[in-house]
PDB file of N, CA, C and O in Angstrom:
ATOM      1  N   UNK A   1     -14.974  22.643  19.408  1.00  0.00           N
ATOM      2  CA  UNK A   1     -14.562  23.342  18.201  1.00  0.00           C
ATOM      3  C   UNK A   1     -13.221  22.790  17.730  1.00  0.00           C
ATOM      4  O   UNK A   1     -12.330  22.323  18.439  1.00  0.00           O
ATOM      5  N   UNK A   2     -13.239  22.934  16.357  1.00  0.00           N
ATOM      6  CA  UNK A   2     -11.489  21.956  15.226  1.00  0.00           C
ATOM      7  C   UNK A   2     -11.123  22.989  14.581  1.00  0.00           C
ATOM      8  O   UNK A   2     -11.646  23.743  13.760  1.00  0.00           O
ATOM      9  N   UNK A   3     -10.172  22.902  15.071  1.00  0.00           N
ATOM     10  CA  UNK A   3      -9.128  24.185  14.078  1.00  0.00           C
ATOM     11  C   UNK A   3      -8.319  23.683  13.376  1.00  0.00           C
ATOM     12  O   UNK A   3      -7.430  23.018  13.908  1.00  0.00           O
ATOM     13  N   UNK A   4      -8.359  23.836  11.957  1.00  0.00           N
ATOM     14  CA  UNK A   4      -7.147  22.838  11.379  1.00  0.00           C
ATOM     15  C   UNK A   4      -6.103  23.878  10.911  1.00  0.00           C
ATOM     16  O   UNK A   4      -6.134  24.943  10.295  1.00  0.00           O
ATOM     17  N   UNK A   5      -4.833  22.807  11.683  1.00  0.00           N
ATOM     18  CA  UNK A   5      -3.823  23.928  11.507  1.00  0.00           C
ATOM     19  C   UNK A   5      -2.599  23.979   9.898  1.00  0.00           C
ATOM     20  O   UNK A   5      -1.669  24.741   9.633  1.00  0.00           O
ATOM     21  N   UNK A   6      -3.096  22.981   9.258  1.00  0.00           N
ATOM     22  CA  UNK A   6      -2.445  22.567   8.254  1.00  0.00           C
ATOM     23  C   UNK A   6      -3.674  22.140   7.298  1.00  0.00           C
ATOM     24  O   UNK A   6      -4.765  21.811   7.765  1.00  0.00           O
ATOM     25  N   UNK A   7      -3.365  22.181   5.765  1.00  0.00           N
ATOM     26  CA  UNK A   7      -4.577  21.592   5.203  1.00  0.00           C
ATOM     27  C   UNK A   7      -4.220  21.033   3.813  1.00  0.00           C
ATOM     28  O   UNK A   7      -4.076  21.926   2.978  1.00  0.00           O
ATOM     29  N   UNK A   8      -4.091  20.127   3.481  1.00  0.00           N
ATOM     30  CA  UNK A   8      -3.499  19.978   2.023  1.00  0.00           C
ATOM     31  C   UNK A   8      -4.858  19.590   0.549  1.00  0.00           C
ATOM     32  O   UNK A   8      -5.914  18.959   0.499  1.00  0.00           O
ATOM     33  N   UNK A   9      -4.409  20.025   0.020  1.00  0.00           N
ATOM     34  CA  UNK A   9      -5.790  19.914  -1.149  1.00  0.00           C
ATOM     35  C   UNK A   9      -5.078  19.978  -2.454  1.00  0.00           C
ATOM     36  O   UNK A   9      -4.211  20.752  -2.861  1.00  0.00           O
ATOM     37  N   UNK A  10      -5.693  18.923  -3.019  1.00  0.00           N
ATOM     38  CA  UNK A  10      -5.818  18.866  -4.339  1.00  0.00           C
ATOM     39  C   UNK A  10      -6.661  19.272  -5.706  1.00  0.00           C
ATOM     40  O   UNK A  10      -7.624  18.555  -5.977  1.00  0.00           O
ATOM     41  N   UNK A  11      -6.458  20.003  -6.283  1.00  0.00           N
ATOM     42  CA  UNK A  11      -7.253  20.647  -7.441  1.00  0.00           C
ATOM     43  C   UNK A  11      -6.742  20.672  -8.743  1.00  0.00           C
ATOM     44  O   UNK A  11      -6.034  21.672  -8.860  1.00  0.00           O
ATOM     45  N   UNK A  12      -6.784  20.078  -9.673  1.00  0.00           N
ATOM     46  CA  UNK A  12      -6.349  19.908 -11.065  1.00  0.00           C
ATOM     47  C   UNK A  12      -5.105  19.956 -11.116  1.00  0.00           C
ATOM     48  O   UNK A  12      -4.650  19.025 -10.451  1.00  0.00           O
ATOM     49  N   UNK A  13      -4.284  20.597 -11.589  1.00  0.00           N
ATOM     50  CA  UNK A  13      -2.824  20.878 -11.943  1.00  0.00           C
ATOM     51  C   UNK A  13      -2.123  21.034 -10.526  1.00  0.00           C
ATOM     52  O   UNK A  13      -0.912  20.875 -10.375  1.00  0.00           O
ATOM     53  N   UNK A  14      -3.004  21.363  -9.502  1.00  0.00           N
ATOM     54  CA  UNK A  14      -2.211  21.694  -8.809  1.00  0.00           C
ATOM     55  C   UNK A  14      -2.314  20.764  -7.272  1.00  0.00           C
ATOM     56  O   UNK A  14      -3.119  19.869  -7.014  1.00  0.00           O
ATOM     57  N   UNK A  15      -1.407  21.221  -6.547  1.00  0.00           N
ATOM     58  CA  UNK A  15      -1.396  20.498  -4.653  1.00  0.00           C
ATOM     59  C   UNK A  15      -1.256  21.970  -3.817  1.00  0.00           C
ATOM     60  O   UNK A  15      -0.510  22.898  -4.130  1.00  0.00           O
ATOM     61  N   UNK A  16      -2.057  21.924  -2.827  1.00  0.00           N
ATOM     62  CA  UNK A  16      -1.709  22.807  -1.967  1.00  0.00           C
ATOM     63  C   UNK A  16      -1.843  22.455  -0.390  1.00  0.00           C
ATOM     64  O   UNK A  16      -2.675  21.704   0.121  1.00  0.00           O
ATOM     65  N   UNK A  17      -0.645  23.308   0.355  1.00  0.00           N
ATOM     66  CA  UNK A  17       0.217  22.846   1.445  1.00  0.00           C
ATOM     67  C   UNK A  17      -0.398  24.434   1.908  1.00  0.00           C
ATOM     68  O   UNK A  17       0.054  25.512   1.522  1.00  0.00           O
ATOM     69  N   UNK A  18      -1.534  24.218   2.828  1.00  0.00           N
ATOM     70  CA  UNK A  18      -1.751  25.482   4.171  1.00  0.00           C
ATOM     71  C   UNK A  18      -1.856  26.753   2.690  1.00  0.00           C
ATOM     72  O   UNK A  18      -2.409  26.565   1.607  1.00  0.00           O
ATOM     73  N   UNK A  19      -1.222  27.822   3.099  1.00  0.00           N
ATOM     74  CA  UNK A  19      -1.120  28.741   1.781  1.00  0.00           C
ATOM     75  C   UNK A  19      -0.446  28.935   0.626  1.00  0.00           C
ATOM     76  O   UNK A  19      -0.612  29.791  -0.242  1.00  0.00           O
ATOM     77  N   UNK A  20       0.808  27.511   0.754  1.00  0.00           N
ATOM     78  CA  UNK A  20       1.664  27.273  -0.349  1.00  0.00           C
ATOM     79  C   UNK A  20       0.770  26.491  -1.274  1.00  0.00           C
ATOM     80  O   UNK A  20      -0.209  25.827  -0.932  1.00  0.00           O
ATOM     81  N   UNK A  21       1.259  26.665  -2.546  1.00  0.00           N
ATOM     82  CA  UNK A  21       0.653  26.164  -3.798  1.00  0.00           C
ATOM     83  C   UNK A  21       1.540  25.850  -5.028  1.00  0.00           C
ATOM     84  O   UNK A  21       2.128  26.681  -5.721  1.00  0.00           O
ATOM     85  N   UNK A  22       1.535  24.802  -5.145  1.00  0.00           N
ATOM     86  CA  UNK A  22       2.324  24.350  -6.351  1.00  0.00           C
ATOM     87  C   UNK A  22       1.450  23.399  -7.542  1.00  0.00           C
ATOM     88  O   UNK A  22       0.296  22.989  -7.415  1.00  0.00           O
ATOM     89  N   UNK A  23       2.452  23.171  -8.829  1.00  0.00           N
ATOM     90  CA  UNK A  23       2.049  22.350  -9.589  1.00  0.00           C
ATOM     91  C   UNK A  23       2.593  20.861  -9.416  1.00  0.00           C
ATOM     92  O   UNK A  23       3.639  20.427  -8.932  1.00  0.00           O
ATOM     93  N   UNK A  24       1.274  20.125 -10.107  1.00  0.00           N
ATOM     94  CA  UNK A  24       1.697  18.387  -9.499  1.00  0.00           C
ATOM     95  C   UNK A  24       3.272  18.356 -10.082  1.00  0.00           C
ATOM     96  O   UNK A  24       3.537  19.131 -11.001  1.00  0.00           O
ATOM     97  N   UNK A  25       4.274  17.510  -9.584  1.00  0.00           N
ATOM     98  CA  UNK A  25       5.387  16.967 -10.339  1.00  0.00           C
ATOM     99  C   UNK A  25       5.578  15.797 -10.991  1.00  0.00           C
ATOM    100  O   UNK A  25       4.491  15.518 -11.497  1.00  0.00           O
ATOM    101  N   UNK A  26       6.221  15.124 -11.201  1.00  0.00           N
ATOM    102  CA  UNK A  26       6.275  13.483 -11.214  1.00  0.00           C
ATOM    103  C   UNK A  26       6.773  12.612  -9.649  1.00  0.00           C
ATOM    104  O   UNK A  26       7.315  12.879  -8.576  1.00  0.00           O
ATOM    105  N   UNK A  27       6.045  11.179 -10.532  1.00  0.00           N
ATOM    106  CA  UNK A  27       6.600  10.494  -9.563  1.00  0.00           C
ATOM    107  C   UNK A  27       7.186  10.453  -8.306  1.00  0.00           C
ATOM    108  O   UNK A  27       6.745   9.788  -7.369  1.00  0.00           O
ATOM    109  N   UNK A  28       8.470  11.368  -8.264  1.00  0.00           N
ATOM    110  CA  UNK A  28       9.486  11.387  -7.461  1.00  0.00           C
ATOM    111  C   UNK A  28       8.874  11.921  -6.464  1.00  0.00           C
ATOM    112  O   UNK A  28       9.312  11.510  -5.390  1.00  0.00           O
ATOM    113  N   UNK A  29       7.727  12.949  -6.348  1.00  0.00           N
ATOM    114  CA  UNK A  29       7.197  13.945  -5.597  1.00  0.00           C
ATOM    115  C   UNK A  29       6.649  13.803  -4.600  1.00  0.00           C
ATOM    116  O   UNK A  29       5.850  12.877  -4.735  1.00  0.00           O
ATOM    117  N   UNK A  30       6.602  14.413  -3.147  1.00  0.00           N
ATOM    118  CA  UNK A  30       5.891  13.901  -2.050  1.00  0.00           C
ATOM    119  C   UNK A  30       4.181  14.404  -2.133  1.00  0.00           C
ATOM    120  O   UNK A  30       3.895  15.588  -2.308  1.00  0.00           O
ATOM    121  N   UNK A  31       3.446  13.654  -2.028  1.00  0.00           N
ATOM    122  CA  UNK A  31       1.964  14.287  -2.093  1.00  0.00           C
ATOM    123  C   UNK A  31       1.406  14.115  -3.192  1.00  0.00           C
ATOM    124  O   UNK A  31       0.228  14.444  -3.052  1.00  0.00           O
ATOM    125  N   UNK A  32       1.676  13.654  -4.592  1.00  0.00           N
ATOM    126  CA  UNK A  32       0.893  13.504  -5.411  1.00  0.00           C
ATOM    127  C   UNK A  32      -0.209  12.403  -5.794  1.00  0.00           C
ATOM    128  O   UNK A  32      -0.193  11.173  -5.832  1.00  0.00           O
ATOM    129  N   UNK A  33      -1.162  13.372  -6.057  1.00  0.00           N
ATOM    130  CA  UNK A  33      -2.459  12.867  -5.978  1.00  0.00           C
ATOM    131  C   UNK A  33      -2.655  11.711  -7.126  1.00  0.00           C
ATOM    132  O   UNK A  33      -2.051  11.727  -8.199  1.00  0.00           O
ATOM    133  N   UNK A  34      -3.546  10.758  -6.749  1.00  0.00           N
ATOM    134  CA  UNK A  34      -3.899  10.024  -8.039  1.00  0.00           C
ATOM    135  C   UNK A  34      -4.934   8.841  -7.569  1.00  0.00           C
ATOM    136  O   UNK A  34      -4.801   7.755  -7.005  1.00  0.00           O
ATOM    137  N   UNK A  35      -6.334   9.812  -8.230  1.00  0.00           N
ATOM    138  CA  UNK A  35      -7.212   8.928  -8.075  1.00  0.00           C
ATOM    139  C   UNK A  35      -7.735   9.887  -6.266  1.00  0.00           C
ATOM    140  O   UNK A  35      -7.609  11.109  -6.186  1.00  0.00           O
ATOM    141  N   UNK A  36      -8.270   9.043  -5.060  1.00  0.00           N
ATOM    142  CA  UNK A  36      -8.412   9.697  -4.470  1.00  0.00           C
ATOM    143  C   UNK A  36      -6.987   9.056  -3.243  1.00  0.00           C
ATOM    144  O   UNK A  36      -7.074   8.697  -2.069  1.00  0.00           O
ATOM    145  N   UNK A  37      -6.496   9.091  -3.623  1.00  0.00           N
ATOM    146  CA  UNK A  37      -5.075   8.191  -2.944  1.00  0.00           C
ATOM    147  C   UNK A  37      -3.588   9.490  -3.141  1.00  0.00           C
ATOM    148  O   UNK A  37      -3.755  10.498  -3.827  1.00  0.00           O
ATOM    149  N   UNK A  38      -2.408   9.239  -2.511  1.00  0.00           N
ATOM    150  CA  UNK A  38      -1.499  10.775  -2.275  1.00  0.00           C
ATOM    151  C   UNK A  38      -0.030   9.377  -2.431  1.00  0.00           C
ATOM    152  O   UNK A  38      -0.090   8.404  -1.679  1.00  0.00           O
ATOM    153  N   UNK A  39       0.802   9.467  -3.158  1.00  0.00           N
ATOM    154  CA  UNK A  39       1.863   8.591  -3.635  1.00  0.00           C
ATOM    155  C   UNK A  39       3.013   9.587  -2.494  1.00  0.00           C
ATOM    156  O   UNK A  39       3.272  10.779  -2.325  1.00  0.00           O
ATOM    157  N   UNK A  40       3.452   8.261  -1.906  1.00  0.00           N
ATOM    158  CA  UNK A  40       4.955   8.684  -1.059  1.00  0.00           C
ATOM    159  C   UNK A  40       5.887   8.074  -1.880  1.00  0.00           C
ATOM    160  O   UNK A  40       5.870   6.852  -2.025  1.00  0.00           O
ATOM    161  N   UNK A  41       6.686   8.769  -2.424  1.00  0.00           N
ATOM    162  CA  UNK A  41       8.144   7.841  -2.774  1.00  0.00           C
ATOM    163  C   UNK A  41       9.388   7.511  -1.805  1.00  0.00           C
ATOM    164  O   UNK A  41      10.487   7.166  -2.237  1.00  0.00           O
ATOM    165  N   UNK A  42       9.090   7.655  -0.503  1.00  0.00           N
ATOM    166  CA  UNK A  42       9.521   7.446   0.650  1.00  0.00           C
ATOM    167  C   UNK A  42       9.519   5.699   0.409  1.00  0.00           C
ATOM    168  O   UNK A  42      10.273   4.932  -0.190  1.00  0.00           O
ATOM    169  N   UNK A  43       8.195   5.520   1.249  1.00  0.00           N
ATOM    170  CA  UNK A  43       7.600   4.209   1.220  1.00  0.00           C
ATOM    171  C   UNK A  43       7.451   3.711  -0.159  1.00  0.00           C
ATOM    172  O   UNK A  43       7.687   2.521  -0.370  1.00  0.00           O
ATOM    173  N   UNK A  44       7.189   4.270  -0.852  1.00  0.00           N
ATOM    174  CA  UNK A  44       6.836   3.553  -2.312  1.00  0.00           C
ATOM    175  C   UNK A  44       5.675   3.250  -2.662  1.00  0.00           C
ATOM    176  O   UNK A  44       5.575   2.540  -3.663  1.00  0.00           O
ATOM    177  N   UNK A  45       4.548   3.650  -2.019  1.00  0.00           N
ATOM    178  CA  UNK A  45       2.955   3.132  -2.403  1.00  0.00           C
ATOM    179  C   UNK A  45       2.427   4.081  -1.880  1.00  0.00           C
ATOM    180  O   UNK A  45       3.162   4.915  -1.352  1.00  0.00           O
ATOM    181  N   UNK A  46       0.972   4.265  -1.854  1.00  0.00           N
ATOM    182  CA  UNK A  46      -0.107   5.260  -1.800  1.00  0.00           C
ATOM    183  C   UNK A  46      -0.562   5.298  -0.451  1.00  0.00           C
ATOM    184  O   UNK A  46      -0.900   4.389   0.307  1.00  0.00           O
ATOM    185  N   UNK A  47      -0.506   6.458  -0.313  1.00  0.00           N
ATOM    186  CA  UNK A  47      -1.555   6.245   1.202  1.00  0.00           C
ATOM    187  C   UNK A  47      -2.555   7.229   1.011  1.00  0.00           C
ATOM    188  O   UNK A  47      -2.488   8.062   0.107  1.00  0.00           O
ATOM    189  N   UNK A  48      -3.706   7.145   2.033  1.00  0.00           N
ATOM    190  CA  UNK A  48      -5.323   7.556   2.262  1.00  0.00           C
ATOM    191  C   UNK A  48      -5.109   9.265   2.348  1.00  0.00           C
ATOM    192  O   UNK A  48      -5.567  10.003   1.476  1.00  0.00           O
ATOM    193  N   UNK A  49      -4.458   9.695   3.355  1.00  0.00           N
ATOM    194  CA  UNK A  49      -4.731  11.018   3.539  1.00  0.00           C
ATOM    195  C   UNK A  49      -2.817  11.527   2.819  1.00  0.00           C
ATOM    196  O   UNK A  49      -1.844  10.783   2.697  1.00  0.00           O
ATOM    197  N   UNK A  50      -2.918  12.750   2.554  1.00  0.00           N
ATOM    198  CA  UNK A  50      -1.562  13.226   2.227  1.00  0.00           C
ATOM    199  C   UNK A  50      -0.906  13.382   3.563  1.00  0.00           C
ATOM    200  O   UNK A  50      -1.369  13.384   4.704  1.00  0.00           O
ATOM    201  N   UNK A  51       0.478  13.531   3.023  1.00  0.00           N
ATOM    202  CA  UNK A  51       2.002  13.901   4.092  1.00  0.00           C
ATOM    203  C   UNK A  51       1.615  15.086   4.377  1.00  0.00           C
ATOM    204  O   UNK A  51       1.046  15.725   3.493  1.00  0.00           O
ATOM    205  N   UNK A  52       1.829  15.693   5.707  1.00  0.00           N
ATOM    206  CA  UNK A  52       2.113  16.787   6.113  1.00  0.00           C
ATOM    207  C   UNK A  52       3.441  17.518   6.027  1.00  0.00           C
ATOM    208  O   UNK A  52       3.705  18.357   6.888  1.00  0.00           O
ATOM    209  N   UNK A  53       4.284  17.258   5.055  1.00  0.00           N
ATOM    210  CA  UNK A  53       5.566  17.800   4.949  1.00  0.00           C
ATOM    211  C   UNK A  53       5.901  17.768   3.273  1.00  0.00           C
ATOM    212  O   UNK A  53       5.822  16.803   2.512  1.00  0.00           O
ATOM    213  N   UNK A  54       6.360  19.366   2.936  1.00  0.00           N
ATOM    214  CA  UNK A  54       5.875  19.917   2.183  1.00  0.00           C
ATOM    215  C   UNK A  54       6.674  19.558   0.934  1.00  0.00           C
ATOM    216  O   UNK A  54       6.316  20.016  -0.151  1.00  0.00           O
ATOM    217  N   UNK A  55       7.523  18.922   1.013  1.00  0.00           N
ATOM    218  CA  UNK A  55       9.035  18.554   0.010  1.00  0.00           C
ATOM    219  C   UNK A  55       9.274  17.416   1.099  1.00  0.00           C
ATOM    220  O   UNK A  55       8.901  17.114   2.233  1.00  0.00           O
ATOM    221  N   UNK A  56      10.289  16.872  -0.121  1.00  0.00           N
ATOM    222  CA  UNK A  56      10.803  15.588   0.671  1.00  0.00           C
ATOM    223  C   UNK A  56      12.377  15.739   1.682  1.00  0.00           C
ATOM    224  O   UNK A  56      12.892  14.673   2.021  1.00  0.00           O
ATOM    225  N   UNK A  57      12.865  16.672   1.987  1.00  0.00           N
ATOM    226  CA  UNK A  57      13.600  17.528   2.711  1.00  0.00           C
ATOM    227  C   UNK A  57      13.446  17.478   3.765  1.00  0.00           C
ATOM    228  O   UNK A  57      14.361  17.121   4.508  1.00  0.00           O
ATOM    229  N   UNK A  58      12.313  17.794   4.195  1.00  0.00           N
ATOM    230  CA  UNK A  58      11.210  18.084   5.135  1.00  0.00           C
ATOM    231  C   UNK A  58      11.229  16.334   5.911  1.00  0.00           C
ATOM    232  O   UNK A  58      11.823  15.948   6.918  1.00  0.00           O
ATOM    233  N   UNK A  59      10.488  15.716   5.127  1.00  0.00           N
ATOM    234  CA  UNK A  59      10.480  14.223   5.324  1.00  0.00           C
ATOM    235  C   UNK A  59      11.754  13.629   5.445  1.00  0.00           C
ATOM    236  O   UNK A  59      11.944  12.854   6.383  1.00  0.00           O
ATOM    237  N   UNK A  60      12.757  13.902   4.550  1.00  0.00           N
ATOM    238  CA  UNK A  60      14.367  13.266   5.354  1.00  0.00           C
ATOM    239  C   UNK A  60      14.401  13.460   6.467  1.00  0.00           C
ATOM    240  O   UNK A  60      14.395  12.533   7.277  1.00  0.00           O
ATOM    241  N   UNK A  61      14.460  15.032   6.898  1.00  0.00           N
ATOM    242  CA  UNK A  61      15.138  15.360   8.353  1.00  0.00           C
ATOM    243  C   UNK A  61      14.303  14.489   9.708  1.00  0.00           C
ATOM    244  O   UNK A  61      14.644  13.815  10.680  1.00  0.00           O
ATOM    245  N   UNK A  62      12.634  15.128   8.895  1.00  0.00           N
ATOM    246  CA  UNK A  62      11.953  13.795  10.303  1.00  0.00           C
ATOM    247  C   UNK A  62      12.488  12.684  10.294  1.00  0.00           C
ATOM    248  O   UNK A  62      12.814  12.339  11.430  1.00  0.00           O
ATOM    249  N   UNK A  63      12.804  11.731   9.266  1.00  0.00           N
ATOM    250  CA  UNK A  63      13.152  10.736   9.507  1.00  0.00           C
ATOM    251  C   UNK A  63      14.429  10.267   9.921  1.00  0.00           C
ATOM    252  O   UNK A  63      14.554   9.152  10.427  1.00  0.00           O
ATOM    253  N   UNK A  64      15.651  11.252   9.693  1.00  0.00           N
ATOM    254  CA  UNK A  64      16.560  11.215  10.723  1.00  0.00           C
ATOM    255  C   UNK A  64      16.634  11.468  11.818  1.00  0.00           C
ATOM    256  O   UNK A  64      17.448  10.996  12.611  1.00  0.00           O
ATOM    257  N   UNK A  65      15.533  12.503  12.106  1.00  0.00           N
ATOM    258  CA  UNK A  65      15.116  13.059  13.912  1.00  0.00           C
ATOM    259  C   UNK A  65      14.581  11.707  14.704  1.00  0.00           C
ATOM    260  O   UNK A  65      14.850  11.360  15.854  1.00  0.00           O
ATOM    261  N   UNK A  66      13.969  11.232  13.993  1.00  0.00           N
ATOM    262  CA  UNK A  66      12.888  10.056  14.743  1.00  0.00           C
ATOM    263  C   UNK A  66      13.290   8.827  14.574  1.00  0.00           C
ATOM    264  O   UNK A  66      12.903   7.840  15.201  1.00  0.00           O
ATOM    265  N   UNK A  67      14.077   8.875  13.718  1.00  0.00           N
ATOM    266  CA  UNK A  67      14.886   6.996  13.231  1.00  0.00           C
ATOM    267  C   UNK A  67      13.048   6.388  12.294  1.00  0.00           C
ATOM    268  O   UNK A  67      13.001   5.159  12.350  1.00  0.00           O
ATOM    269  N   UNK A  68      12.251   6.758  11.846  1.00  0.00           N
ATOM    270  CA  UNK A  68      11.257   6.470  11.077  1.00  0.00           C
ATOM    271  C   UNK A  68      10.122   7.295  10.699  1.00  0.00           C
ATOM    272  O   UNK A  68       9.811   8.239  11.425  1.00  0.00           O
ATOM    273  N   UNK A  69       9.362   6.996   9.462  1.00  0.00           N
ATOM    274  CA  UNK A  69       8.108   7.637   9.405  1.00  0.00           C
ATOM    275  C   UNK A  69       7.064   7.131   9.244  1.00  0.00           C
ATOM    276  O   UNK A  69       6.043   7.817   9.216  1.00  0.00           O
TER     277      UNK A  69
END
């Protein structure tokens, strides 16, 4: 049995993070969808599945915790 403990989804206007829900932003934004691809402005290009971290805040601190992402 898979329990997923996080889940991110995309639906028209919007992205959603587990039970948080927001509207897409620009560019700058972590997770936005386009096409069937999720844009990091971290890295700068698209990747397959979305970030698990919900703002890019989130993604700084890992990446100061860990020295990378």
């Amino acid at each position: 049995m898979q329990t997923t403990l996080w889940q991110v989804q995309a639906s028209g206007p919007y992205i959603s993070f587990g039970a948080r829900r927001r509207r897409k932003l620009d560019s700058q934004a972590c997770n936005q969808p386009y096409m069937d691809r999720f844009w990091c402005p971290t890295r700068g290009w698209f990747a397959r599945k979305p970030c698990p971290f919900v703002n890019r805040q989130e993604c700084d601190r890992f990446t100061r915790m860990c020295g990378s992402l």
